[in-house]
Biotite code that builds the C-alpha atoms (Angstrom):
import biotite.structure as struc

atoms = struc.array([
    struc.Atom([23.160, 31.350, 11.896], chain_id="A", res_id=1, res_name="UNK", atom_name="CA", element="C"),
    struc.Atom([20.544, 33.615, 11.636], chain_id="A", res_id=2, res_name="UNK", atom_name="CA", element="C"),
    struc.Atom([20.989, 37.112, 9.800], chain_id="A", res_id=3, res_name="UNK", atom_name="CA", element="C"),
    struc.Atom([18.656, 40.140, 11.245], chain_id="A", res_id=4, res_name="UNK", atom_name="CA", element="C"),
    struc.Atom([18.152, 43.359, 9.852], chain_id="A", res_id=5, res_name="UNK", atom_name="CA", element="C"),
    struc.Atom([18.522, 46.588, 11.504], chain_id="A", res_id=6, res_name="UNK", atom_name="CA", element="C"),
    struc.Atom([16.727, 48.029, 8.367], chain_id="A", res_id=7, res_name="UNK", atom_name="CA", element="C"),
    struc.Atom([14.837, 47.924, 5.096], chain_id="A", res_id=8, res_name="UNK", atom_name="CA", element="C"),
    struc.Atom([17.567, 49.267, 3.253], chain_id="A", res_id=9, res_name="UNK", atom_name="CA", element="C"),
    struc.Atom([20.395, 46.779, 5.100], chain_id="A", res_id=10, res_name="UNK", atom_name="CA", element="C"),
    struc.Atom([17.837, 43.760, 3.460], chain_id="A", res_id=11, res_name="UNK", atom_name="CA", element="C"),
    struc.Atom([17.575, 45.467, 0.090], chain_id="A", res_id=12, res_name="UNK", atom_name="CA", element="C"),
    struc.Atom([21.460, 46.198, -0.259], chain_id="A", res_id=13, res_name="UNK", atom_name="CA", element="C"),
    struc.Atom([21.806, 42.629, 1.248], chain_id="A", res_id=14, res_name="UNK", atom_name="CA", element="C"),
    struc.Atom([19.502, 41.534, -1.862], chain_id="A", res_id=15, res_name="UNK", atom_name="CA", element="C"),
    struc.Atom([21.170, 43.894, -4.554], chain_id="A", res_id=16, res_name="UNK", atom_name="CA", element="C"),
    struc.Atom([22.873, 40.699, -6.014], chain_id="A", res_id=17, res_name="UNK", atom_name="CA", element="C"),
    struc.Atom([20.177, 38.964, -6.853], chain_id="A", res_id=18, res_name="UNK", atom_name="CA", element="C"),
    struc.Atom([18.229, 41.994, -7.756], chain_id="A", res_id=19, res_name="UNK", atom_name="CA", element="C"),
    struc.Atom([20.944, 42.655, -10.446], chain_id="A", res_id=20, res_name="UNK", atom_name="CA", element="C"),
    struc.Atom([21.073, 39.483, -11.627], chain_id="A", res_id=21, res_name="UNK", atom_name="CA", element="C"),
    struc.Atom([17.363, 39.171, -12.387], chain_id="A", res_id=22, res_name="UNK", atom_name="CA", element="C"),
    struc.Atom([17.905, 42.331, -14.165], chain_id="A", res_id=23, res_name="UNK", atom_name="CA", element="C"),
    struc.Atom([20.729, 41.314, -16.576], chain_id="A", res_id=24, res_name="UNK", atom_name="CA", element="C"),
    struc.Atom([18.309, 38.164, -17.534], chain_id="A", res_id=25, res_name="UNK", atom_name="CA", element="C"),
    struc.Atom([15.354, 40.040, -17.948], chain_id="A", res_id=26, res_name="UNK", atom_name="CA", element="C"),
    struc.Atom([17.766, 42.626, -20.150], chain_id="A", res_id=27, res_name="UNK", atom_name="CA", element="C"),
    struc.Atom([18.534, 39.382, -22.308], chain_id="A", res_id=28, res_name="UNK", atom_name="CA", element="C"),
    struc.Atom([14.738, 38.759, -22.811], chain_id="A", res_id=29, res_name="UNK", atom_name="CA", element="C"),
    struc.Atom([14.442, 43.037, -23.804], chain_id="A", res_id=30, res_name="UNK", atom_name="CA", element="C"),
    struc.Atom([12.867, 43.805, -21.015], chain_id="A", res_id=31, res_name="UNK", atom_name="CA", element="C"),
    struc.Atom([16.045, 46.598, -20.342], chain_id="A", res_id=32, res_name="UNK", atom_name="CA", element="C"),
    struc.Atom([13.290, 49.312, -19.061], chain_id="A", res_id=33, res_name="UNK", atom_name="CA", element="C"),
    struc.Atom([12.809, 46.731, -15.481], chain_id="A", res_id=34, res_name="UNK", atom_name="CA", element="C"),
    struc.Atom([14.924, 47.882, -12.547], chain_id="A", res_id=35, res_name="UNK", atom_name="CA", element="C"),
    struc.Atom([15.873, 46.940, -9.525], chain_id="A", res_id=36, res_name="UNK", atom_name="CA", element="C"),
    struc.Atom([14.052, 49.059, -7.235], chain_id="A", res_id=37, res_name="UNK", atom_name="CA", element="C"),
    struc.Atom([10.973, 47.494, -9.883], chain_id="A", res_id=38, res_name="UNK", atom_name="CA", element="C"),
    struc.Atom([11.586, 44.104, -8.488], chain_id="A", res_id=39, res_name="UNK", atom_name="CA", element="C"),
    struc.Atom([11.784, 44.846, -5.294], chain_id="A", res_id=40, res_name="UNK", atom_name="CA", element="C"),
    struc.Atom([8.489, 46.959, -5.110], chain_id="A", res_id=41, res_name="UNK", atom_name="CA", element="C"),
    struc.Atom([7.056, 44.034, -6.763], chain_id="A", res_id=42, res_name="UNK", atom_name="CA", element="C"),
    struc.Atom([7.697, 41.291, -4.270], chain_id="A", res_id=43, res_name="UNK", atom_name="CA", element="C"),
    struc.Atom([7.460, 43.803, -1.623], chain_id="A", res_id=44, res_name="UNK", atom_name="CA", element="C"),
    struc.Atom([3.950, 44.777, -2.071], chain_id="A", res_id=45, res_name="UNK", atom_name="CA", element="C"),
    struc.Atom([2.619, 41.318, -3.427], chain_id="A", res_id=46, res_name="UNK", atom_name="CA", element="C"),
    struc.Atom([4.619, 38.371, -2.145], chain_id="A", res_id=47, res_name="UNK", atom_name="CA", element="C"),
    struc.Atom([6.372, 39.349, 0.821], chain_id="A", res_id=48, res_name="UNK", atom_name="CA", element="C"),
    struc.Atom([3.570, 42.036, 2.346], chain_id="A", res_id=49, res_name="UNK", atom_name="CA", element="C"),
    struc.Atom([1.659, 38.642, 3.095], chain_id="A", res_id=50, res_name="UNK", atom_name="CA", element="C"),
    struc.Atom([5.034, 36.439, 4.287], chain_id="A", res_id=51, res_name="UNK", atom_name="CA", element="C"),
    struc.Atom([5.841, 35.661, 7.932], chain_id="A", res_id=52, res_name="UNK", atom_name="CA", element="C"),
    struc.Atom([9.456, 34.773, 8.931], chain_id="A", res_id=53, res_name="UNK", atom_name="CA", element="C"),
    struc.Atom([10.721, 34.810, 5.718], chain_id="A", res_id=54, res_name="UNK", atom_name="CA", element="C"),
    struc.Atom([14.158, 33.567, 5.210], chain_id="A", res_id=55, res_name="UNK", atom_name="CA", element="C"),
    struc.Atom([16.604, 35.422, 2.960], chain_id="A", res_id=56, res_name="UNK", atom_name="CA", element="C"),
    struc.Atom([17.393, 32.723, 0.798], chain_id="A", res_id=57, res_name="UNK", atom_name="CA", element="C"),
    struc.Atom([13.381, 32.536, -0.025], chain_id="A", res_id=58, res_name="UNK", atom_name="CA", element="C"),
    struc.Atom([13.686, 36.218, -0.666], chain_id="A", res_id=59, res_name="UNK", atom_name="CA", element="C"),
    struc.Atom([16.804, 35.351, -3.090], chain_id="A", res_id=60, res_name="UNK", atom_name="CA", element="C"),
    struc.Atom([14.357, 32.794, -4.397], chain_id="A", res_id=61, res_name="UNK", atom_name="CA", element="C"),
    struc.Atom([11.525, 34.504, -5.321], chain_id="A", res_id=62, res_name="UNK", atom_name="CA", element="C"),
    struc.Atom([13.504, 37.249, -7.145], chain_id="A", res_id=63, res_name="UNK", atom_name="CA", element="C"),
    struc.Atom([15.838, 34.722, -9.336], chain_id="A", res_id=64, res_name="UNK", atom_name="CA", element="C"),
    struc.Atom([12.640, 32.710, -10.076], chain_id="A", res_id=65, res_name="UNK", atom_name="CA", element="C"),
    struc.Atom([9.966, 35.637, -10.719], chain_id="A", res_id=66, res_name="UNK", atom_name="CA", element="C"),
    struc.Atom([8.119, 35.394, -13.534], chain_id="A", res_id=67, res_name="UNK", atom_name="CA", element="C"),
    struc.Atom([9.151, 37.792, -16.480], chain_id="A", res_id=68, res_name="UNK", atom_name="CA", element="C"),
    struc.Atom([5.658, 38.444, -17.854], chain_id="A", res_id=69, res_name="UNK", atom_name="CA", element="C"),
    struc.Atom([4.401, 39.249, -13.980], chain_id="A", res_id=70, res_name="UNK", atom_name="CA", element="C"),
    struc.Atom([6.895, 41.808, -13.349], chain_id="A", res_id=71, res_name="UNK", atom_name="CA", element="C"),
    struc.Atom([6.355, 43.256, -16.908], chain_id="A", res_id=72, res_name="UNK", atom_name="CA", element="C"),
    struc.Atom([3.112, 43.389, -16.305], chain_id="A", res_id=73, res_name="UNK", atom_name="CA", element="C"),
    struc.Atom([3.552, 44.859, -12.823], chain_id="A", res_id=74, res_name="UNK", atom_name="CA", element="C"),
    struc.Atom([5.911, 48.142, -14.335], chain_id="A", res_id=75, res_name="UNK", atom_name="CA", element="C"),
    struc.Atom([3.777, 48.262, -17.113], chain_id="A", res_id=76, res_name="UNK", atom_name="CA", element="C"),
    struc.Atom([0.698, 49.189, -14.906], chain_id="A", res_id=77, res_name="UNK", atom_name="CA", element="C"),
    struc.Atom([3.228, 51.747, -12.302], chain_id="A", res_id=78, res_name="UNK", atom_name="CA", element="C"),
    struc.Atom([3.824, 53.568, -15.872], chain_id="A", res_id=79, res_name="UNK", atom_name="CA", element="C"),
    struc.Atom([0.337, 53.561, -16.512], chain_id="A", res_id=80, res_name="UNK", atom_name="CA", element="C"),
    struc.Atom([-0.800, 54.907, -12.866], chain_id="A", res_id=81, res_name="UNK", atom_name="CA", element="C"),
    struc.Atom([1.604, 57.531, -13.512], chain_id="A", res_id=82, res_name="UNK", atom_name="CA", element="C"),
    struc.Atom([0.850, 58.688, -17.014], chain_id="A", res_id=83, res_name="UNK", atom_name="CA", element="C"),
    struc.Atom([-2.951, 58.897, -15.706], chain_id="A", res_id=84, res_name="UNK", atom_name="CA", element="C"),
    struc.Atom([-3.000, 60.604, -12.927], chain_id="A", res_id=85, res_name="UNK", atom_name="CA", element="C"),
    struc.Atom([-6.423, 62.268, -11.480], chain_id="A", res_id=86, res_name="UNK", atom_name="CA", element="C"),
    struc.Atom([-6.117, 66.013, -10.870], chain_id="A", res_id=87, res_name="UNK", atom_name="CA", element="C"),
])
């Protein structure tokens, strides 16, 4: 059976479990300041911006099995971009 989306935000509520849950692990490791909308910006731009016909279980994948230094790293340097902004 396959499931289609009529919408970015249909896939991203569709992926809110697993968004959470990476959450309340990385929150275990002190990384409480990662969010949601963090992970999925991540993948979005990086991983999935280069993916064709990607299944939602690989999506589920890739956000349970992300790396916790990568998206540290990745919010980290959003922070930064916004802290030092040109005028």
């Amino acid at each position: 059976m396959d499931i289609e989306f009529n919408s970015i935000k249909e896939l991203y509520d569709r992926l809110k479990p697993a968004l959470n849950a990476k959450v309340v692990a990385l929150k275990r490791n002190d990384l409480d300041y990662i969010k949601e909308e963090d992970i999925w910006n991540y993948l979005k731009e990086t991983k999935w911006s280069k993916a064709n016909n990607l299944l939602l279980y690989q999506m589920v994948d890739d956000i349970l099995n992300l790396s916790d230094t990568q998206i540290d790293e990745y919010v980290k340097s959003e922070i930064r971009k916004k802290v030092i902004k040109p005028n």
